[in-house]
N, C-alpha and C positions, 0 to 999 in steps of 0.2 A: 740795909737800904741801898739801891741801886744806884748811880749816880747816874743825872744826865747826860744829853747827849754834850751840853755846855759845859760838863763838868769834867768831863773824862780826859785824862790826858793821854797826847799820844807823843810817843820817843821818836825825834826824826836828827837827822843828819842834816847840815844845810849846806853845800861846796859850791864855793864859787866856781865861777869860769876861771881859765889860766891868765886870761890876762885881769883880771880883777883884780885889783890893788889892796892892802890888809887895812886899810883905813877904809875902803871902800865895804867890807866887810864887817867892818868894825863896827858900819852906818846900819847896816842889816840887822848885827845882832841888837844894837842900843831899839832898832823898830821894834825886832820881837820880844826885849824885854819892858816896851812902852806899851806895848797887845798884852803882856802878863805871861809869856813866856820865859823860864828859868832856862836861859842861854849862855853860855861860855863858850867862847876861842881856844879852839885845842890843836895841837901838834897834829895835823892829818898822817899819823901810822897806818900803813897800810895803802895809801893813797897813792904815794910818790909816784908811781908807775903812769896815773893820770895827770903826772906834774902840780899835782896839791900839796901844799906844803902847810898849809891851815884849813879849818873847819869849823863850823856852830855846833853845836851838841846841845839839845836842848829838849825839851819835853813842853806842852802849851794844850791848855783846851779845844780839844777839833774845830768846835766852831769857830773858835777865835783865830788858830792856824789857819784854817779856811778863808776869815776875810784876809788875815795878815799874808796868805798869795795872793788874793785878789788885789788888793793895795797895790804889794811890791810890782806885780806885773804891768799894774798900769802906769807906774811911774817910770819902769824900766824904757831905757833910751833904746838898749840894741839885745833882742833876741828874746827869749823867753823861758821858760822853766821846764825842768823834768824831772815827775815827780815817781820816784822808781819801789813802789812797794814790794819786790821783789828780795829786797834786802831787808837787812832785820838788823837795827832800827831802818825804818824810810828813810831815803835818801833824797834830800831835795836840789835841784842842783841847777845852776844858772848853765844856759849855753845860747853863745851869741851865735852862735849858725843857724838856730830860730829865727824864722819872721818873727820882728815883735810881735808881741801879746800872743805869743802863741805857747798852751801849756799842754804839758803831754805827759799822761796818765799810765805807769804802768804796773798793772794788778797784780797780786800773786799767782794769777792763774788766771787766764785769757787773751782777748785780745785787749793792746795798749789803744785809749780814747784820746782823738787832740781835740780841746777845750780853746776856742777862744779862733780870731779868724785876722790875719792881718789884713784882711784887702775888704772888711765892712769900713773906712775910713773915720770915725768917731773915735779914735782911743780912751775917752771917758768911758764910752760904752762897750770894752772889748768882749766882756763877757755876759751874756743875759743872764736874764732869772733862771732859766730853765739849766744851764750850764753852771751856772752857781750851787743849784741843787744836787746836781749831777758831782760838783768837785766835793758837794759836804759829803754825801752819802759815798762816796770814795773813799775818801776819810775817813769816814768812821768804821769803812770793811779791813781798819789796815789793825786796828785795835784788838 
């Protein structure tokens, strides 16, 4: 039997910004393991060259990943996300050279989509319904 689209997990990477602090991150994974993602803090191997020295590792149901961006971005004070399926696991990664609420999509293959607009003035409402769709079925092409 298939699983649904709520059911599927997908393997993502989660890096903060450089200046993000490991309690600050620590806040990220305790959300995603509150959404029902299986996330751990690991030694960022490989990373160092981006100045990362920690990382999330985690695996979550697309859709629940999907609101659990949606959330984080709205509550995010400075910058916004990118979210890089190019890499294998997905790599989700905070960067504050973002306008808030701004999240940036990129596929394994095409053009990269930016989701979310800082200059509509609502930050409750950063991202509509139609962009919400657009981030699930993104998600679920990384599967």
């Amino acid at each position: 039997m298939a699983k649904t689209a709520d059911q599927r997990l997908l393997r993502f990477r989660w890096v903060s910004d450089q200046s993000t602090t490991v309690a600050e991150l620590e806040s990220v994974a305790e959300a995603l393991r509150n959404a029902g993602a299986d996330a751990e803090i690991e030694e960022a191997k490989g990373f160092f060259d981006l100045g990362i020295s920690v990382l999330i590792v985690g695996a979550m149901a697309v859709v629940s990943l999907a609101g659990t961006i949606l959330s984080f971005v709205k509550d995010i004070q400075h910058g916004g996300l990118i979210i890089d399926g190019t890499r294998n696991p997905p790599m989700i990664r905070e960067d504050r050279s973002l306008d808030r609420g701004v999240v940036i999509f990129i596929p394994r293959q095409g053009d990269k989509i930016v989701l979310g607009d800082s200059h509509r003035g609502d930050s409750g409402e950063i991202l509509e319904k139609l962009e919400r769709s657009v981030l699930l079925e993104k998600l679920m092409s990384l599967l």
